[in-house]
RONUSE-295982 format. One record per residue: residue in one letter; x, y negated, z of N, C-alpha, C in turn. Coordinates in steps of 0.05 Angstrom, whole numbers, padded with zeros to 5 digits, always signed. Atoms other than C-alpha are relative to their C-alpha. Last residue first. Layout:
# RONUSE-295982
AXYZXYZXYZ...
END
This chain:
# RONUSE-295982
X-00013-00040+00010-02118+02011+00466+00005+00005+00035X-00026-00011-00013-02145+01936+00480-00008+00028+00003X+00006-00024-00024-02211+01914+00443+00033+00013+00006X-00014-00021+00001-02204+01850+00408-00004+00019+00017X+00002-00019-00018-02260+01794+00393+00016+00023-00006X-00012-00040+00016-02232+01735+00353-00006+00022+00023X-00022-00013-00013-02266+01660+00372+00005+00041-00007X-00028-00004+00012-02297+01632+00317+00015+00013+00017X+00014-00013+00021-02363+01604+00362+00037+00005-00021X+00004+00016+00015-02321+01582+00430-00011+00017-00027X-00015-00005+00023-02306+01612+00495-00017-00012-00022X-00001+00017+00026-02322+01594+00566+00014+00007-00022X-00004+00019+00006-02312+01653+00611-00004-00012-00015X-00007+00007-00019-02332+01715+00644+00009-00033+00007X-00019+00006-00011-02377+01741+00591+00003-00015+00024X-00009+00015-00011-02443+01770+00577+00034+00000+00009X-00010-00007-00019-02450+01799+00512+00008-00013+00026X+00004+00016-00017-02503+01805+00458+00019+00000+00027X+00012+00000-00030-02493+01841+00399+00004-00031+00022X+00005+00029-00014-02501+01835+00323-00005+00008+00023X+00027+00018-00010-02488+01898+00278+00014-00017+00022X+00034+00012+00010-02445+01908+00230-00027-00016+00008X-00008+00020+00028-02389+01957+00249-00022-00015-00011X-00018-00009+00017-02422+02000+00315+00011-00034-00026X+00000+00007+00029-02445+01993+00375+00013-00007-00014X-00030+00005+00018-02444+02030+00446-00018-00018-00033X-00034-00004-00007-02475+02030+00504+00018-00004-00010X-00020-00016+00012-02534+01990+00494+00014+00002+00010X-00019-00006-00012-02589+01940+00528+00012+00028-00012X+00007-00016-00018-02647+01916+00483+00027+00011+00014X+00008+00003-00037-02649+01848+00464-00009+00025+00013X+00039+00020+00008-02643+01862+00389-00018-00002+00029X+00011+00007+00030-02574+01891+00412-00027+00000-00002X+00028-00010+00023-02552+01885+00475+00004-00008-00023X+00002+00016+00031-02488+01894+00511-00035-00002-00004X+00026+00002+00008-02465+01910+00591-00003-00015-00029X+00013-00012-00015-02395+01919+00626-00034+00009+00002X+00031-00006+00012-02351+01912+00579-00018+00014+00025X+00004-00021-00001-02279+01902+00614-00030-00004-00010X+00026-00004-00017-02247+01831+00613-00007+00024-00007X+00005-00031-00006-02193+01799+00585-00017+00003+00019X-00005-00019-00030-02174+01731+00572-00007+00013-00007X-00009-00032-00001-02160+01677+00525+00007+00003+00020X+00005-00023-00023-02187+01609+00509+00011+00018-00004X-00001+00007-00015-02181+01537+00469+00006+00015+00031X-00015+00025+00004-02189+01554+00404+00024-00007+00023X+00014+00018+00022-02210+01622+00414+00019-00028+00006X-00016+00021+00009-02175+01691+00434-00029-00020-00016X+00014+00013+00021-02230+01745+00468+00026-00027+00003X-00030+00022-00009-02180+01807+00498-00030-00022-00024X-00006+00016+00023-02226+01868+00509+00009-00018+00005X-00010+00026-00005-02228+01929+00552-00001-00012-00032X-00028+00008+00018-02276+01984+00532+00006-00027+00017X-00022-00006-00008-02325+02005+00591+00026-00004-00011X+00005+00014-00030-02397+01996+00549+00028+00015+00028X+00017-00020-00017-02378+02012+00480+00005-00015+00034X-00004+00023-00027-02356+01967+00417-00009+00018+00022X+00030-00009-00021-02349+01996+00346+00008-00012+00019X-00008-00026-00010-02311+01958+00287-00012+00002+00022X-00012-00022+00023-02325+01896+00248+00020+00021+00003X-00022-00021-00009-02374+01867+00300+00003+00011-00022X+00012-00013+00027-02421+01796+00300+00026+00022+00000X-00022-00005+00012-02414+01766+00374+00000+00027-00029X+00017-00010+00025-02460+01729+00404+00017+00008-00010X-00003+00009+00024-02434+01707+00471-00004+00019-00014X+00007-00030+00018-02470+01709+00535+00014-00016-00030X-00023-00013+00000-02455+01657+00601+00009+00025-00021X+00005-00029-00008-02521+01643+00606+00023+00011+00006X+00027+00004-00029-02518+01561+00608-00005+00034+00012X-00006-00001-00024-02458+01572+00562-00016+00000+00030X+00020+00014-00012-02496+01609+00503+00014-00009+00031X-00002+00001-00034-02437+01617+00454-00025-00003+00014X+00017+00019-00023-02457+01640+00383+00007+00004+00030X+00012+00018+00026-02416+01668+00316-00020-00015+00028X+00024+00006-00020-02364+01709+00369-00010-00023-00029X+00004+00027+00000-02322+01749+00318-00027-00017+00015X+00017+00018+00006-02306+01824+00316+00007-00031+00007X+00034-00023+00005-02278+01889+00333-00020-00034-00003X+00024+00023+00005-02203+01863+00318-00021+00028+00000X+00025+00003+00020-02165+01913+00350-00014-00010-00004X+00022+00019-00001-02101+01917+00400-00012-00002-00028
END
């Protein structure tokens, strides 16, 4: 398991969290999001960046992801091996 980032914005009305990435991310990786309050797993099934839809991205930049559940700004994004 691999930190690939940190959610910096929830939108719960969309269900999309903001998540700033310090390692790559691609559309089919599993991931594990730990936050205060939360943890689960889920499979990537769609990202954007600058609101345009991606497969993959890298260390740095700022995507967009819908999730499955409530989670919280701080929460640790991991990608399962």
């Amino acid at each position: 398991m691999t930190e690939v980032g940190k959610v910096t914005h929830y939108y719960g009305k969309i269900g999309v969290a903001i998540i700033e990435l310090s390692g790559s991310l691609r559309v089919g990786d599993k991931i594990k999001i730990e936050g205060n309050r939360t943890e689960f797993e889920q499979t990537v099934d769609s990202m954007e960046a600058d609101h345009k839809a991606v497969t993959e991205a890298k260390e740095g930049e700022v995507i967009g992801l819908k999730i499955r559940e409530k989670t919280s700004e701080g929460a640790t994004v991991h990608k399962l091996e």
